[in-house]
C-alpha positions in Angstrom: -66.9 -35.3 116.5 -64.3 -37.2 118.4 -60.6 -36.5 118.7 -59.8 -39.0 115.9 -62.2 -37.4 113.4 -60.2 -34.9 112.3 -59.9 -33.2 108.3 -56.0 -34.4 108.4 -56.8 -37.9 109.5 -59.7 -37.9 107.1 -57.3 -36.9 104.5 -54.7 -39.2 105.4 -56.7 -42.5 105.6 -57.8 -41.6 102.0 -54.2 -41.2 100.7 -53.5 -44.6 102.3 -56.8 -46.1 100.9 -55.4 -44.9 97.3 -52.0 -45.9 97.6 -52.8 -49.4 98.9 -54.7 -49.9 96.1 -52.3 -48.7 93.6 -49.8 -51.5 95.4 -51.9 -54.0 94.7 -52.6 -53.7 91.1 -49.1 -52.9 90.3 -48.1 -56.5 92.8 -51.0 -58.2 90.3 -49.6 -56.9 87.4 -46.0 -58.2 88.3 -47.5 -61.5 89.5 -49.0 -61.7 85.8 -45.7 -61.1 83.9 -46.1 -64.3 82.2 -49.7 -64.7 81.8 -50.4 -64.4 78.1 -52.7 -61.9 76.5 -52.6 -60.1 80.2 -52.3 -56.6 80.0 -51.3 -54.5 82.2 -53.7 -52.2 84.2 -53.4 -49.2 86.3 -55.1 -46.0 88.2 -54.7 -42.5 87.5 -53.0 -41.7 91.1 -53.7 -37.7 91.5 -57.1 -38.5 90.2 -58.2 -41.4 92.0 -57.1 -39.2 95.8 -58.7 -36.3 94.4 -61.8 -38.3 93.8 -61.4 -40.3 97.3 -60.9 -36.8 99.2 -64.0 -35.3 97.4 -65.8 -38.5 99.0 -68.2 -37.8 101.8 -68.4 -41.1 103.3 -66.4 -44.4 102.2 -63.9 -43.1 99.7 -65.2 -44.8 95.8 -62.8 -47.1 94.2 -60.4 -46.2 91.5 -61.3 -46.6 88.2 -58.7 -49.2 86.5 -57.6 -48.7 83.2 -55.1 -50.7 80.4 -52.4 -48.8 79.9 -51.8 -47.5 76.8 -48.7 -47.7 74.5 -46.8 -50.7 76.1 -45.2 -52.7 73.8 -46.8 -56.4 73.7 -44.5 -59.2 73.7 -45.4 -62.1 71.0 -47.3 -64.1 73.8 -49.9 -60.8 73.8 -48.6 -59.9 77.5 -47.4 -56.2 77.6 -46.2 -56.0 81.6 -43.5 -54.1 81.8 -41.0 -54.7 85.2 -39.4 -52.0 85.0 -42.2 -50.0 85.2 -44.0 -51.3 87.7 -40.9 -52.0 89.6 -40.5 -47.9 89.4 -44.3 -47.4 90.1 -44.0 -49.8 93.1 -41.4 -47.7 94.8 -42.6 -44.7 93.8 -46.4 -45.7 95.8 -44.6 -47.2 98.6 -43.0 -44.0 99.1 -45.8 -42.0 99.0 -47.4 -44.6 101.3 -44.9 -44.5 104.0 -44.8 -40.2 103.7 -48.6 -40.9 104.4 -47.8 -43.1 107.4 -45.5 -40.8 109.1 -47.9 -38.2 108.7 -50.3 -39.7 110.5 -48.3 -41.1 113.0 -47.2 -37.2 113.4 -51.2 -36.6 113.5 -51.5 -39.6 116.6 -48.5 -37.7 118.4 -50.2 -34.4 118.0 -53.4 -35.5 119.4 -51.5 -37.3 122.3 -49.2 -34.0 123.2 -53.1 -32.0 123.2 -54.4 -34.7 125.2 -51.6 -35.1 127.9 -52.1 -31.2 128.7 -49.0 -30.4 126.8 -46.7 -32.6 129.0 -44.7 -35.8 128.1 -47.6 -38.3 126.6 -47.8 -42.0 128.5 -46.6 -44.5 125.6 
């Protein structure tokens, strides 16, 4: 087990792996706003992570679903920008919180490798 193999890491990359995923099907949803008869698809968030951190090895991917109870437009297209506008920041936040913790995690290791003194950058 190395230094960079740790639970927290582990957990982290998943959360990433998630969240990056979430960011892209809400950007493909967005990019299909005027696509008729698209319909707009998504991942059940807690679900999916709970799923990837239950993973042994490579983290499985999401399942992606239609959302339900969206109301269609005439074309047949039922994307909704405002909520995937609200989704979007909502997953970018938790992508960035997931960033900083592992950047917190890299500086940890660093302090425990440096002896406890300042760490060379």
């Amino acid at each position: 087990m190395s230094l960079l193999d740790t639970l927290q890491i582990g957990e982290l990359e998943r959360l990433l792996d998630v969240a990056s995923f979430r960011q892209q099907l809400v950007v493909s949803n967005m990019a299909n706003v005027d696509t008729p008869h698209y319909r707009t698809k998504d991942i059940n968030f807690e679900q999916a992570l709970a799923q990837a951190e239950a993973a042994l090895s490579a983290p499985p991917t999401p399942a992606v679903e239609e959302v339900p109870g969206l109301i269609q437009r005439p074309d047949g297209n039922n994307v909704n920008m405002d909520r995937e506008s609200m989704i979007l920041a909502k997953t970018d936040l938790e992508f960035r919180v997931g960033a900083q913790l592992l950047r917190r995690e890299f500086q940890r290791i660093r302090y425990a490798i440096s002896e406890g003194g300042q760490p060379q950058l």
